[in-house]
LUMKOL-440663 format. One record per atom (N, C-alpha, C): atom name; x, y, z. Coordinates in steps of 0.1 Angstrom, whole numbers, plus 2048, in hexadecimal, padded with zeros to 3 digits. Example, Ala and Ser with C-alpha at 12.3 -4.5 7.8 and 13.67 -1.06 7.14 Angstrom:
BEGIN
<"N"; <884; 7C7; 84E>>
<"CA"; <87B; 7D3; 84E>>
<"C"; <884; 7DF; 84E>>
<"N"; <880; 7EA; 847>>
<"CA"; <889; 7F5; 847>>
<"C"; <881; 800; 84F>>
This chain:
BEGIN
<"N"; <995; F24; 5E5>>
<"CA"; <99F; F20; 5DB>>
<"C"; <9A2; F2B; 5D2>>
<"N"; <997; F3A; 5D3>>
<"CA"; <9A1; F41; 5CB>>
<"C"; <99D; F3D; 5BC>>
<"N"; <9A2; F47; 5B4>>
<"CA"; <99E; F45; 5A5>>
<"C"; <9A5; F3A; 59E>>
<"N"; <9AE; F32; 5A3>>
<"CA"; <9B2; F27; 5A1>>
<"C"; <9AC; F1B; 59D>>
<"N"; <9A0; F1F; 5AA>>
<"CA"; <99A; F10; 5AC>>
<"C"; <991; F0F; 5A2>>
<"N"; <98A; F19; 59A>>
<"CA"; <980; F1A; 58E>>
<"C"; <985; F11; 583>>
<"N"; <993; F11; 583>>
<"CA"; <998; F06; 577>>
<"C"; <998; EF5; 57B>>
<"N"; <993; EF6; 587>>
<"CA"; <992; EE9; 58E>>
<"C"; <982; EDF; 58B>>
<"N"; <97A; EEB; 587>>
<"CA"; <96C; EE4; 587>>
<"C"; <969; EDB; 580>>
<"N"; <964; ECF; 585>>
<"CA"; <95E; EC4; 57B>>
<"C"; <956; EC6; 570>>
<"N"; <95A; EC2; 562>>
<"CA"; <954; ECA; 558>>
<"C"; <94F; EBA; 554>>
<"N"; <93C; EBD; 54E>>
<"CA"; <937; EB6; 549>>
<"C"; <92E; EB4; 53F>>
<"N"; <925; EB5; 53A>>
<"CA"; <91F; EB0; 52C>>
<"C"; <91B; EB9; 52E>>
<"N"; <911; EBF; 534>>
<"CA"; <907; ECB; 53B>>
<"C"; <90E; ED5; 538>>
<"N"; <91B; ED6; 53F>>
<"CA"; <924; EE1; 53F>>
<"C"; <92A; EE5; 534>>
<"N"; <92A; EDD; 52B>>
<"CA"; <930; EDF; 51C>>
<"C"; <92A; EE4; 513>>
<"N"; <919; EE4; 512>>
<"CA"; <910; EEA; 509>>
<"C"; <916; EFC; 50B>>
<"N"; <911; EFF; 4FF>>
<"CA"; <90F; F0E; 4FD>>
<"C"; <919; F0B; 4F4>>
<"N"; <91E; F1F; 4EF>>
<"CA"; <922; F23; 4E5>>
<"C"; <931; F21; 4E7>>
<"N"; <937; F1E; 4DD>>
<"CA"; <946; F21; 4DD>>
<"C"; <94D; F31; 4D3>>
<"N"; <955; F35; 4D2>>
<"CA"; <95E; F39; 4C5>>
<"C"; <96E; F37; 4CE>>
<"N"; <970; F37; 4BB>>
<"CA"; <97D; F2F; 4BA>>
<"C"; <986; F3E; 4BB>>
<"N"; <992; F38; 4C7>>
<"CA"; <999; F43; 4CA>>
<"C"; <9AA; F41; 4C6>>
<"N"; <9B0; F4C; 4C6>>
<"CA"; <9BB; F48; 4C0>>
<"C"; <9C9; F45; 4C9>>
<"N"; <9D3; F42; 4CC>>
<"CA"; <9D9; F3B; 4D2>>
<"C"; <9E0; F49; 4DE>>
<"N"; <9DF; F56; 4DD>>
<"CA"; <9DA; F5C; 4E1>>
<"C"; <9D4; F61; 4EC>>
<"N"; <9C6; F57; 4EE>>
<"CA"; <9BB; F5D; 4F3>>
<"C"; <9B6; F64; 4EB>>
<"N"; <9B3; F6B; 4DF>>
<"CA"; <9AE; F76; 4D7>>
<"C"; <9A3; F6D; 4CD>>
<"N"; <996; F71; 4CC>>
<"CA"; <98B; F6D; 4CC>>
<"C"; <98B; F70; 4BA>>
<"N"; <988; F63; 4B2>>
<"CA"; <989; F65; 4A0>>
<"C"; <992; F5A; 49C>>
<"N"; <995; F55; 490>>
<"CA"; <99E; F51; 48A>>
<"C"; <9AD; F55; 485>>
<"N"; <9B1; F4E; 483>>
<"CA"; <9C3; F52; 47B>>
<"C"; <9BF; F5E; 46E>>
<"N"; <9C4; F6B; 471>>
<"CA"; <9C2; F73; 464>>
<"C"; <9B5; F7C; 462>>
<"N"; <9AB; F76; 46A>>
<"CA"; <99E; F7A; 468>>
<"C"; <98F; F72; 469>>
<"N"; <98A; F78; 46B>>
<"CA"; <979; F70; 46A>>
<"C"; <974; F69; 47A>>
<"N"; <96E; F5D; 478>>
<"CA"; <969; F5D; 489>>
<"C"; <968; F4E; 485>>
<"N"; <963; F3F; 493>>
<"CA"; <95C; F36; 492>>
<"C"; <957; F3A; 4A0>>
<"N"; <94D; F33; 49E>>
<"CA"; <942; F2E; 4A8>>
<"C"; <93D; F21; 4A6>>
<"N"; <93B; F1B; 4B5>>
<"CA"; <938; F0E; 4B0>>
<"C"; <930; F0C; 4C1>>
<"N"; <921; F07; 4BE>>
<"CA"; <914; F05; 4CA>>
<"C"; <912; EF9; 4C8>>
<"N"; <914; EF7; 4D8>>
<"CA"; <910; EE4; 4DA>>
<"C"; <905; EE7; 4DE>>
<"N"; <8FC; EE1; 4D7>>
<"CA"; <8EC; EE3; 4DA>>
<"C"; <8EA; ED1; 4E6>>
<"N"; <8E0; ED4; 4F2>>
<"CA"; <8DD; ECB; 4F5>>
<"C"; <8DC; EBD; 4F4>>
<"N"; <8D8; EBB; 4E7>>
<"CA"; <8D1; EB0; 4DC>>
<"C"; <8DB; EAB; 4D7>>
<"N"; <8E8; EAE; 4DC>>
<"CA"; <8F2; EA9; 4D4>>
<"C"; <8F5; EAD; 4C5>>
<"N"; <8F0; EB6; 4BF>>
<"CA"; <8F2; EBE; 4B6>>
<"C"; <8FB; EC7; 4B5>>
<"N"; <8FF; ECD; 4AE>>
<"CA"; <904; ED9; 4B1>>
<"C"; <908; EE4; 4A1>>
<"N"; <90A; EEF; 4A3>>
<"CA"; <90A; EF9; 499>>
<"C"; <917; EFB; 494>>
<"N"; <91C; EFE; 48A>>
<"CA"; <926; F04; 486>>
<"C"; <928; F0E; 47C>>
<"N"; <931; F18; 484>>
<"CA"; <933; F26; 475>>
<"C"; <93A; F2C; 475>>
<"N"; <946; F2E; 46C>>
<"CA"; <94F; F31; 468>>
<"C"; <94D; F3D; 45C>>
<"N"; <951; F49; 45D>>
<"CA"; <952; F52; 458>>
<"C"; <963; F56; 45A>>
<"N"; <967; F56; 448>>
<"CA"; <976; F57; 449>>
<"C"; <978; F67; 445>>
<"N"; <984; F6C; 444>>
<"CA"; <984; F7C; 444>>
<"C"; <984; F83; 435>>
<"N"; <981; F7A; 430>>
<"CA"; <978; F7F; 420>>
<"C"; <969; F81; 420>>
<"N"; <965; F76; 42A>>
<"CA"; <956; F74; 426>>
<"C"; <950; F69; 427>>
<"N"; <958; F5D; 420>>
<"CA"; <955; F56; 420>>
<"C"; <950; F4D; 42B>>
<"N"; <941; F49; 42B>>
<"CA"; <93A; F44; 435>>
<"C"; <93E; F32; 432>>
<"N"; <93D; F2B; 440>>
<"CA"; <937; F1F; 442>>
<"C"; <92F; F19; 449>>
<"N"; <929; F14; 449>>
<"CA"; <91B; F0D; 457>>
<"C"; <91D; EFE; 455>>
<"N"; <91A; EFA; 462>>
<"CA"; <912; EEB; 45C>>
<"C"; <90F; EE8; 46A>>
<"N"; <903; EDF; 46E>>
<"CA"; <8FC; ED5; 476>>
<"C"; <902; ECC; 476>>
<"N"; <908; ECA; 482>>
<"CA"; <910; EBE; 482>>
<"C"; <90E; EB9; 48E>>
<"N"; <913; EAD; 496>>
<"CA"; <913; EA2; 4A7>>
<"C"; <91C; EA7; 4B1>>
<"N"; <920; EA5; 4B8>>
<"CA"; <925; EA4; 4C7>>
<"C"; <921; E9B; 4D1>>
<"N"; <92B; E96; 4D7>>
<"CA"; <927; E91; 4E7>>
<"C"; <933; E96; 4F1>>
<"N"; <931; E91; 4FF>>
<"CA"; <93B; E95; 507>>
<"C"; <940; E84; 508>>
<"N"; <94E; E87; 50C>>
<"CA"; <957; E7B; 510>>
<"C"; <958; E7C; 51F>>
<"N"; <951; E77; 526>>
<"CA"; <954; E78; 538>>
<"C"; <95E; E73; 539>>
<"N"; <966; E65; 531>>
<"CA"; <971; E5E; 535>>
<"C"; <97B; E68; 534>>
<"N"; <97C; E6D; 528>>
<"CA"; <989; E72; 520>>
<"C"; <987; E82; 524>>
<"N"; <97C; E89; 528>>
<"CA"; <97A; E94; 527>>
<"C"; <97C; EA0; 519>>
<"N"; <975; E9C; 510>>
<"CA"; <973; E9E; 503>>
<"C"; <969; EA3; 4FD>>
<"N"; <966; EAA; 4F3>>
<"CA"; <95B; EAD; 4ED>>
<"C"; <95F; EA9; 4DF>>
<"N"; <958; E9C; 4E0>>
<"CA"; <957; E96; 4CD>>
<"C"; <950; E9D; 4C6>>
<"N"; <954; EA2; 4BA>>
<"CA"; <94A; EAA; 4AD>>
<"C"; <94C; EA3; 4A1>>
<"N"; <941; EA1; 49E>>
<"CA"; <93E; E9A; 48F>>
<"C"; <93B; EA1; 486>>
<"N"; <940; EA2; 479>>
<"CA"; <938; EAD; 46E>>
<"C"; <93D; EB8; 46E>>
<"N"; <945; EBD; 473>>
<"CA"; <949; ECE; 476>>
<"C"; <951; ECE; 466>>
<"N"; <956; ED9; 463>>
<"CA"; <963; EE0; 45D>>
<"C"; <96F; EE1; 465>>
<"N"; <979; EE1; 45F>>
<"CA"; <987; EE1; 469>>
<"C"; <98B; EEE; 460>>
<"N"; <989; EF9; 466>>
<"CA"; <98D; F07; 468>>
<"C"; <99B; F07; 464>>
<"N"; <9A1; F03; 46F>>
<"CA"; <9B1; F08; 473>>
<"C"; <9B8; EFB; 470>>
<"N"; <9C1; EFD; 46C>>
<"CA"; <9CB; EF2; 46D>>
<"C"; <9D8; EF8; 472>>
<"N"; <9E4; EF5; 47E>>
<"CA"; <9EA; EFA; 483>>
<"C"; <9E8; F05; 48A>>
<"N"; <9EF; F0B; 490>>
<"CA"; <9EF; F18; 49C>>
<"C"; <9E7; F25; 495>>
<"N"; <9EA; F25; 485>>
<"CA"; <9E9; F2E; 47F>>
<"C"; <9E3; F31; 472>>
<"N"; <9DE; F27; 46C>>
<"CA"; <9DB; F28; 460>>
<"C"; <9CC; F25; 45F>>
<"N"; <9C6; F27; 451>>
<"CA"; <9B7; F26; 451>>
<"C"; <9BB; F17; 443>>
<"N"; <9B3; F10; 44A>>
<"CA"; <9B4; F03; 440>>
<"C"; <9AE; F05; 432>>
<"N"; <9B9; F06; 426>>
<"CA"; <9B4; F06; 417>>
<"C"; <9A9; F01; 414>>
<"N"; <9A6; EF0; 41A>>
<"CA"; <99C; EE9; 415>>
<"C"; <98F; EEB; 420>>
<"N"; <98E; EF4; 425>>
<"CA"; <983; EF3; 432>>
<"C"; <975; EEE; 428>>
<"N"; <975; EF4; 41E>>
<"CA"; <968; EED; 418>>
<"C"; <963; EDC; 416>>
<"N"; <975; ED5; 418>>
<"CA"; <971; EC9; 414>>
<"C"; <975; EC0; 41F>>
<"N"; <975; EC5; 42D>>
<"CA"; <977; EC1; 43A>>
<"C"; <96E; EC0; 445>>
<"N"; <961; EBC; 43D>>
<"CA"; <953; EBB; 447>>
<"C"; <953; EAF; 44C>>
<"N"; <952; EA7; 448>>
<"CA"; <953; E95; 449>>
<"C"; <95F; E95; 455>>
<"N"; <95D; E99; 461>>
<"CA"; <96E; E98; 468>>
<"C"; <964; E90; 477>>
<"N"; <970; E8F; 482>>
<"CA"; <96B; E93; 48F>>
<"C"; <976; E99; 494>>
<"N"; <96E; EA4; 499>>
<"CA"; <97E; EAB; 4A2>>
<"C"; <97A; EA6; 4AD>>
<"N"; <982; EA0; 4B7>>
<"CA"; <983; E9F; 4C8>>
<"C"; <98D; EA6; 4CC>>
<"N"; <985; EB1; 4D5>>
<"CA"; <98B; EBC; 4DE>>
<"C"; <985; EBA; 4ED>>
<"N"; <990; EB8; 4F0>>
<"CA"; <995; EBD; 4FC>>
<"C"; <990; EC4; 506>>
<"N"; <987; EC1; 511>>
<"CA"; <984; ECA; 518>>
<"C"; <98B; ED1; 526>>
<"N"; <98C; ED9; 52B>>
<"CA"; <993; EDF; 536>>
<"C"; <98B; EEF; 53A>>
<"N"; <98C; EEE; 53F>>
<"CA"; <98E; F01; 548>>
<"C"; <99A; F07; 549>>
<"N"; <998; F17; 549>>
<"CA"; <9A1; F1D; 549>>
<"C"; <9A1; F23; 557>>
<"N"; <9A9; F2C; 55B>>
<"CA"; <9B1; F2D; 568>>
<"C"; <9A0; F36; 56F>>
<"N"; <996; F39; 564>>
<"CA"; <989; F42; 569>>
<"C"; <97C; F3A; 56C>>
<"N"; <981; F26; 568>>
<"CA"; <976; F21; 568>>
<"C"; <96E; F22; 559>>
<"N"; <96E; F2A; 54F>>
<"CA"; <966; F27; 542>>
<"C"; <96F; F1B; 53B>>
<"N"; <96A; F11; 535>>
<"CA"; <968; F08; 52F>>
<"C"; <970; F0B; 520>>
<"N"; <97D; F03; 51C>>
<"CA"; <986; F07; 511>>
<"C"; <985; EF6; 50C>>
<"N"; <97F; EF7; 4FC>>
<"CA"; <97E; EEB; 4F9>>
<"C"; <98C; EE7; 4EC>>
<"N"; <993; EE2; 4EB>>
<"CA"; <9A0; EE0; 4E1>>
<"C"; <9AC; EE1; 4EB>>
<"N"; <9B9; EE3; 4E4>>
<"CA"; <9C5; EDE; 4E5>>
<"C"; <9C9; EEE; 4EA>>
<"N"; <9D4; EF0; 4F5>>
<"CA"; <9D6; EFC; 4F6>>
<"C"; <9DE; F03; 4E7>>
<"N"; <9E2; EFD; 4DE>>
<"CA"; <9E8; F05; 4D2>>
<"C"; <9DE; EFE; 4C6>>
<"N"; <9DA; F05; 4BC>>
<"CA"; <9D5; EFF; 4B3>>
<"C"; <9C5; F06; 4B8>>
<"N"; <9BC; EFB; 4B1>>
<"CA"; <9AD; EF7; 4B3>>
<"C"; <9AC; EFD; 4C1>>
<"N"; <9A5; F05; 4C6>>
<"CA"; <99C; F0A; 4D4>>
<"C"; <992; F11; 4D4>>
<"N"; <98B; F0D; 4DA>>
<"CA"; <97F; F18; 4DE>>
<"C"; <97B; F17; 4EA>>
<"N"; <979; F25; 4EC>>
<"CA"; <974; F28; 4FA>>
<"C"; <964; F2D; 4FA>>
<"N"; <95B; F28; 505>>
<"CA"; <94E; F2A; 505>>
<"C"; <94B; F35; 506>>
<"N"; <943; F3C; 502>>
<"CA"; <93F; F4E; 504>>
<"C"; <938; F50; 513>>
């Protein structure tokens, strides 16, 4: 099948742990303007978040996950919402913990695992 076929793989809970960072619509690994996320689905259904924007300004938080087998999804509970639109760094990220993002899961044409919408919200696993 050729490097084609790597975007074909059945992706599943198992498959979905590890690290993410949020990349920009691009492919270019950071946020809009500057700074970085990362975001680790720990096992346990747990998972990490941290956001460093291009001043400095840090965020973290311990927050949930599960996988969606139906929908093929990674539900997150508790995070910050970084970005809002293609481009921007959300004003209120401080007061946007309380959320759930559901993203999207898929592979890319290499087989790694791209969790979000192709414009907007994405991350790709390291």
């Amino acid at each position: 099948m050729g490097l084609n076929g790597c975007m074909f793989w059945p992706i599943n809970k198992k498959g979905v742990i590890g690290t993410y960072q949020f990349v920009l619509e691009d492919g270019t690994p950071g946020l809009p303007g500057g700074g970085f996320e990362t975001l680790e689905l720990n096992p346990d259904g747990t998972c990490i978040q941290k956001v460093v924007l291009k001043d400095g300004l840090t965020f973290s938080t311990k927050a949930t996950w599960r996988y969606d087998e139906t929908h093929k999804t990674v539900d997150v509970r508790g995070v910050y919402i970084a970005v809002i639109g293609p481009d921007e760094i959300n004003p209120d990220i401080g007061k946007t913990r309380n959320t759930l993002a559901v993203l999207p899961a898929r592979r890319n044409l290499f087989g790694r695992i791209i969790l979000g919408s192709r414009m907007g919200t994405r991350y790709e696993k390291k």
